[in-house]
N, C-alpha and C positions, 0 to 999 in steps of 0.2 A: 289560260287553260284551266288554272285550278278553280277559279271564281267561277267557270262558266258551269262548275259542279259539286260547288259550296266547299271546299275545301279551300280553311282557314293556311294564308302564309305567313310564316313568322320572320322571311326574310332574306336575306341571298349570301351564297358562301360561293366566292371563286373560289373554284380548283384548279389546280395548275396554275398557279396565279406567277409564280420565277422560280428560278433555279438558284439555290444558292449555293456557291462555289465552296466544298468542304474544307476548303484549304485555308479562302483570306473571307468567307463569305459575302462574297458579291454577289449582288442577286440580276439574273440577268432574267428578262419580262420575255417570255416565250412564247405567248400569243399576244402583246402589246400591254399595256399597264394601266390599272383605272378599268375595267368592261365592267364587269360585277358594280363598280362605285356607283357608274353612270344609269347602270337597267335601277338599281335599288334606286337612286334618287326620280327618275323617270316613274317607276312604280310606286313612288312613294311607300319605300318600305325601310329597314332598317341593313347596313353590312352587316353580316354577323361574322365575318372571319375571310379570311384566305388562308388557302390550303395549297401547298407546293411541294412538288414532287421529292421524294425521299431515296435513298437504296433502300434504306430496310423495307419499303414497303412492297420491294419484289421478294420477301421471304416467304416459305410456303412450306409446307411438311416434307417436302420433296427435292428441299436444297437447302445450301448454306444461306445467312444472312447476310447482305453484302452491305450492311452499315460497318463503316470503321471505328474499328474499334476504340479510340482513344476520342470518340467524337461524343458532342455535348450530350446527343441524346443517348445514347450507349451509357454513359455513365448516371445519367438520369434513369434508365431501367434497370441499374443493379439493383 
């Protein structure tokens, strides 16, 4: 689609790519594992990351943050 109107792709990012368990971090493959790997190497383009679902990322001006508190990334944003 982007080619068909010159727009330059730099590459492919799964989102939602596993879950991982806050507790023993097991990552459990939520739509199946590898998609994102396979379209970039089909498109010959580059992975550039996977992205997996978070609590904190349900935070909003209009609620609490539901990362826990003692977790890696909480302590990485103090």
């Amino acid at each position: 689609m982007f080619n068909s109107i010159s727009v330059p792709v730099l590459g492919v990012v799964q989102n939602m790519s596993y879950y991982a368990c806050p507790a023993c971090q097991h990552r459990e493959y939520i739509f199946g594992q590898d998609g994102a790997k396979r379209t970039a190497l089909e498109l010959n383009l580059e992975l550039l990351g996977e992205v997996h679902p978070m609590p904190c990322f349900a935070c909003s001006a209009l609620g609490p943050c539901l990362r826990p508190p003692h977790s890696k990334l909480t302590r990485r944003s103090r």
